[in-house]
C-alpha positions as CSV (number, residue, x, y, z in Angstrom):
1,X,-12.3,24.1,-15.6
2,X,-11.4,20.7,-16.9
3,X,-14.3,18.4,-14.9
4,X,-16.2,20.1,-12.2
5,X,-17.1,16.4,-10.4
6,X,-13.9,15.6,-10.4
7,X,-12.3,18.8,-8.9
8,X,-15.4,18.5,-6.4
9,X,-14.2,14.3,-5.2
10,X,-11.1,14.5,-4.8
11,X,-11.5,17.6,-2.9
12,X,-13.7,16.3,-0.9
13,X,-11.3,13.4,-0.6
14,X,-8.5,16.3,0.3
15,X,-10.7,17.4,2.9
16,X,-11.2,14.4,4.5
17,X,-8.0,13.2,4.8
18,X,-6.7,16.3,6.1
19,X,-9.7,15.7,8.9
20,X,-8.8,12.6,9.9
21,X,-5.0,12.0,9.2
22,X,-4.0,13.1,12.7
23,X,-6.1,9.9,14.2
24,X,-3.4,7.6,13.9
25,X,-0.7,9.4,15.4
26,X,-2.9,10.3,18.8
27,X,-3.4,6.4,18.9
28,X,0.2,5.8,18.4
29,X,1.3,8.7,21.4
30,X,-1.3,7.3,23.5
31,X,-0.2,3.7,23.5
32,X,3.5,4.3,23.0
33,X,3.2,7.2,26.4
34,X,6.0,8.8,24.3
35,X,6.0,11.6,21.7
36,X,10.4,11.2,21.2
37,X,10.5,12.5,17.6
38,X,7.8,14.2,17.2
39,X,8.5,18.2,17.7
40,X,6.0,19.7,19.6
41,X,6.8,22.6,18.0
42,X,5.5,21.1,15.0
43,X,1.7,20.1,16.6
44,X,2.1,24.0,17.4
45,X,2.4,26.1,14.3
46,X,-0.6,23.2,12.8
47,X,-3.1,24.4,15.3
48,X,-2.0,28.0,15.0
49,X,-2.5,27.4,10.8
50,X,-6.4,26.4,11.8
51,X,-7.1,29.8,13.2
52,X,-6.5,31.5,9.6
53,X,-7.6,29.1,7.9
54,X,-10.8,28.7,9.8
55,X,-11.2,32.9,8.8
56,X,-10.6,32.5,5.5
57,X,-13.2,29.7,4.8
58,X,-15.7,31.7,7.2
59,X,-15.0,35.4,5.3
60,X,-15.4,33.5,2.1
61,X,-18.3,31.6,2.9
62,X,-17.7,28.0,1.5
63,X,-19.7,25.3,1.9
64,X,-20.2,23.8,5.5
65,X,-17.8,21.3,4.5
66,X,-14.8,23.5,4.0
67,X,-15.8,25.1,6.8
68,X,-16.0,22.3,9.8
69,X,-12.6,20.9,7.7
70,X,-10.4,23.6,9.6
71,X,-11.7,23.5,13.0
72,X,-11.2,19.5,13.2
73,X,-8.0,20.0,11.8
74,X,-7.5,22.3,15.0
75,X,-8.8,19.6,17.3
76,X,-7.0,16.8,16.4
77,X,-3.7,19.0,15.7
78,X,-4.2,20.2,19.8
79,X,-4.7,16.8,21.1
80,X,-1.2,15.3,19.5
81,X,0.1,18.6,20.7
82,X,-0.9,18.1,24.1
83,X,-0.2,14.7,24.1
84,X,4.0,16.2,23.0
85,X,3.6,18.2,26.2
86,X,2.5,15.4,28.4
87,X,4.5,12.6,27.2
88,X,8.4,12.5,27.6
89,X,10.7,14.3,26.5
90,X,8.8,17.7,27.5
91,X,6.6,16.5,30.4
92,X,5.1,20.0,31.5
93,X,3.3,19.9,34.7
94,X,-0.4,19.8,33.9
95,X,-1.3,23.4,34.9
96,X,1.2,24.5,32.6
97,X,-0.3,22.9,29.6
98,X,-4.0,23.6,30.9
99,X,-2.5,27.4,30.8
100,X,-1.1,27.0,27.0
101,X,-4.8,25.6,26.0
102,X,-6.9,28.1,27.5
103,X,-4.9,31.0,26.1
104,X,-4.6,29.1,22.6
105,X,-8.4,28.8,22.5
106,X,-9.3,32.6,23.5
107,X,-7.0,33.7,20.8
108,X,-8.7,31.3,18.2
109,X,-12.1,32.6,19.5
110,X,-11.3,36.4,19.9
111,X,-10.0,36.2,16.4
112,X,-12.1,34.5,14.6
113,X,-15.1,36.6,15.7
114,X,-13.5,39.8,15.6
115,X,-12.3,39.7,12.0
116,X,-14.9,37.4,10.5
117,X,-17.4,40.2,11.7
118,X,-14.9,43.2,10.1
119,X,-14.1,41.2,6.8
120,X,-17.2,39.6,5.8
121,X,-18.8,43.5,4.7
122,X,-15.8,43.8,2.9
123,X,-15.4,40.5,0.9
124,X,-19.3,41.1,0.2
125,X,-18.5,44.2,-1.6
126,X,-15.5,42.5,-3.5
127,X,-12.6,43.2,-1.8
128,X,-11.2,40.0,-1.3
129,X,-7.5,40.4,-0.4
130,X,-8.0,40.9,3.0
131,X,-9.1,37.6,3.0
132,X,-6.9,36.5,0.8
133,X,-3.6,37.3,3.3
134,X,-5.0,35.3,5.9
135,X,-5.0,32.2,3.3
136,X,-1.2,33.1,2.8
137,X,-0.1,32.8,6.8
138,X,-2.6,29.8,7.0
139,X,-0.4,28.1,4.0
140,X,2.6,29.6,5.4
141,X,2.0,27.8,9.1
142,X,0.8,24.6,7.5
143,X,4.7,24.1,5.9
144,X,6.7,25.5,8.0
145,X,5.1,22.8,10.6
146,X,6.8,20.2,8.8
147,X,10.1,21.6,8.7
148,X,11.5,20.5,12.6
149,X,10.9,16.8,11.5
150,X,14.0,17.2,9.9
151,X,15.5,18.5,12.9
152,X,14.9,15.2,14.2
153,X,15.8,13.6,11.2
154,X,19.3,15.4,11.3
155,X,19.7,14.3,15.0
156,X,19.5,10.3,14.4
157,X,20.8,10.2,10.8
158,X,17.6,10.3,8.6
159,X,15.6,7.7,11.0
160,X,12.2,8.3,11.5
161,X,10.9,8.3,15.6
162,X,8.1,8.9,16.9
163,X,5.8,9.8,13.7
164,X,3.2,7.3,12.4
165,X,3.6,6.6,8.9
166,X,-0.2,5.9,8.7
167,X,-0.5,9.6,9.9
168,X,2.2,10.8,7.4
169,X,0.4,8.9,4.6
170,X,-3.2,9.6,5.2
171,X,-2.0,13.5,5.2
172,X,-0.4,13.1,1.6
173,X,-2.9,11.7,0.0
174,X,-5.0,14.9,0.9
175,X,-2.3,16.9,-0.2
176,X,-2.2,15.3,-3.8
177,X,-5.8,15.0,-3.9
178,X,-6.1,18.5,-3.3
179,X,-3.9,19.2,-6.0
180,X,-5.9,16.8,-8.2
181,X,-8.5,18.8,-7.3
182,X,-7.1,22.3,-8.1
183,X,-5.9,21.4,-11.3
184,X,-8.7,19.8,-12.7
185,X,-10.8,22.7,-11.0
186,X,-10.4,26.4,-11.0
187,X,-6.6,26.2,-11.4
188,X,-5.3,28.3,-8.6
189,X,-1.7,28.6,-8.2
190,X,-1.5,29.9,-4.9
191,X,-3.4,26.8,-3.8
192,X,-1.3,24.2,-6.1
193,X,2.0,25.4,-4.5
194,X,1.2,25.1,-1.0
195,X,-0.1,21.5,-1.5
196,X,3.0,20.8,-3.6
197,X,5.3,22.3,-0.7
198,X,3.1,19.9,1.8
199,X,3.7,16.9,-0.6
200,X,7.1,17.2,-1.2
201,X,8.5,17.4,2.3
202,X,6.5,15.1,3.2
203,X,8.3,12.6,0.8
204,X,11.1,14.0,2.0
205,X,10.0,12.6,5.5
206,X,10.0,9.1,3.6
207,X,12.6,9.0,1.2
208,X,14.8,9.9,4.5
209,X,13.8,6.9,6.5
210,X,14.1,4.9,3.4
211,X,17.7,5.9,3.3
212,X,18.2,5.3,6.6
213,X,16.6,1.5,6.1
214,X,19.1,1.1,3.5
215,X,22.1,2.1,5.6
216,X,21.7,0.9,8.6
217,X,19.0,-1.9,8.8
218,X,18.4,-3.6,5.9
219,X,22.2,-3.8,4.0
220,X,24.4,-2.5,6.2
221,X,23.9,-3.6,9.7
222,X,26.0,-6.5,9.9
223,X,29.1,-4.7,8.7
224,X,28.1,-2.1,11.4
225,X,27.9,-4.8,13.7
226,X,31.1,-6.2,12.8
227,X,32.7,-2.9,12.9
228,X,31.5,-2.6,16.6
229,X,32.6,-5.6,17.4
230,X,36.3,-5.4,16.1
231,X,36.0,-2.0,17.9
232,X,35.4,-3.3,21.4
233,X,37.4,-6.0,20.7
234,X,40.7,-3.7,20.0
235,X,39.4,-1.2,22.9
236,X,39.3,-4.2,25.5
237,X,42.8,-5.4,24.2
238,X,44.2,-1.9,24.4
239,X,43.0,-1.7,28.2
240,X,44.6,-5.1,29.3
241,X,47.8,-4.6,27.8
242,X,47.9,-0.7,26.3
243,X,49.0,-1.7,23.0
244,X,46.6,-2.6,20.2
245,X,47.0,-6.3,18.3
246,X,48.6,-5.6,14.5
247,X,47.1,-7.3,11.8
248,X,50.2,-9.1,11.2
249,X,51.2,-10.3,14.9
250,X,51.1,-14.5,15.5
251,X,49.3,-16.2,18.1
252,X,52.1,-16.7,20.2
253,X,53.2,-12.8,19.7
254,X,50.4,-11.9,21.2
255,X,50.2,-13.9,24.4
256,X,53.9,-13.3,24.6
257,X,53.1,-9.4,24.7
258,X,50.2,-9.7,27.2
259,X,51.6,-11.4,29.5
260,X,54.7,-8.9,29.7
261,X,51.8,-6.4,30.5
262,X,50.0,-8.6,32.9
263,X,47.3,-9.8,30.8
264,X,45.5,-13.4,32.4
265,X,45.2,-15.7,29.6
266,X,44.5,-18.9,32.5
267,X,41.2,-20.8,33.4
268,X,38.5,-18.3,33.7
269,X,36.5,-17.6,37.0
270,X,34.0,-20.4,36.2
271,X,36.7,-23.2,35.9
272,X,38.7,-21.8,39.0
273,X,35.0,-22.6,41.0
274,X,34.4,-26.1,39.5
275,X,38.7,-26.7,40.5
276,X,38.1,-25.8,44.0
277,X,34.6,-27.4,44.5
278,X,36.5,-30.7,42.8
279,X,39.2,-30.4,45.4
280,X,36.8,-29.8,48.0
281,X,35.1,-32.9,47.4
282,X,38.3,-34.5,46.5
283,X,39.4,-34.1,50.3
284,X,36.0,-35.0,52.0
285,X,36.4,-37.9,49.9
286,X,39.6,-38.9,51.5
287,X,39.1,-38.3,55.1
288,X,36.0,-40.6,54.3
289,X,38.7,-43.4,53.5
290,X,40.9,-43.3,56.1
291,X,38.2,-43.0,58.8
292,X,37.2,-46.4,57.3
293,X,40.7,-48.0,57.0
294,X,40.9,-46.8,60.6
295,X,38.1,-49.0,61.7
């Protein structure tokens, strides 16, 4: 153990963060009434994670701390999941999803008091693998949540929708906390490969949008946009007069072609308005000056 304090902060930090990082992204589904982009799926296999987690801390018997840390995870993990059943795209009627919570909490309960009850004898007379295993699936869960982000991510060409960078950011800082923590503490493997598999795809996450940023919004958007333009420009052309423009057609080559195909090149519906209303005018005008010639 290289410093004791130290491994007992930042995991304490860890544990924090990983309490409160999901605070930001309920706020943001709430306000937005939108959860596009952020997988349900995802919100699911992180309160399923809780439920062996929650029995491994219990079994274990770590400090109160550790052990509150996955049930608020839990809570805060339900309400975004909720919130991606509510809120467009999914939008399941509200019985449905009061269905889904009720049978998610019964298994949480059922299982955490049956095996608690079974494994704590047997992690008191050192057999701690039991225990162990369900710290496995919990780590398991915990990363393969944040693999359908990149679903997403596939589906809009790296762009980040619809998860709060706040969120995303409070959540790795616990992650390399935690393996702050590990390292300078009791040096467990198992523990500094699961935090490193949380950290890196979530920089993956990042790096992505960042790529995206690069490509589409902050360097290259006005090529796209020019791109687009010439685009419609050439697909309108094509319509009027089924042949496309060639770079190295004149002026006059080109209204020459249209109007073989029919293609109006004269005063546009605006002008044709102000013409008639000026003739209109033009004739009241003189009618007016004959009546008065005629007196």
């Amino acid at each position: 153990m290289i410093s004791e304090k130290g491994a007992t902060v930042c995991g304490t930090l860890g544990t924090v963060c990983w309490c409160v990082q999901l605070i930001p992204q309920i706020i943001y589904n709430y306000r937005s009434k939108n959860c596009t982009g952020l997988p349900p799926l995802m919100m699911f296999l992180w309160v399923v994670s809780g439920i062996p987690f929650s029995i491994y801390f219990l079994v274990s018997k770590a400090n109160m701390a550790v052990q509150v840390q996955p049930h608020l995870f839990m809570f805060f993990c339900s309400l975004s999941f909720i919130q991606t059943l509510y809120y467009p795209p999914v939008q399941l009627p509200k019985w449905k999803i009061l269905i889904i919570c009720l049978l998610l909490i019964s298994v949480d309960v059922g299982m955490e008091v049956g095996f608690v009850l079974w494994l704590r004898p047997l992690y008191s007379k050192g057999k701690h693998w039991p225990d162990l295993i369900f710290g496995i699936i919990a780590s398991v869960l915990l990363a393969l949540g944040l693999i359908p982000p990149y679903f997403e991510l596939f589906k809009r060409q790296g762009e980040v929708v619809g998860i709060n960078f706040i969120f995303l950011s409070i959540d790795s800082l616990g992650a390399y906390l935690s393996i702050v923590s590990v390292i300078l503490g009791n040096m467990d493997t198992m523990g500094i490969i699961l935090y490193a598999i949380v950290a890196a795809l979530e920089l993956g996450i990042f790096v992505s949008h960042f790529i995206w940023c690069c490509r589409f919004k902050w360097f290259g958007n006005a090529a796209n946009k020019m791109d687009c333009d010439m685009e419609s420009d050439n697909s309108n052309i094509s319509t009027n007069s089924g042949k496309l423009v060639n770079d190295n057609d004149t002026c006059e080559e080109i209204i020459e072609d249209h109007a073989l195909h029919g293609a109006n090149f004269g005063p546009t519906e605006f002008e044709k308005n102000e013409n008639e209303s000026f003739n209109k005018k033009k004739k009241q005008f003189n009618i007016t000056d004959i009546e008065l010639s005629t007196i």
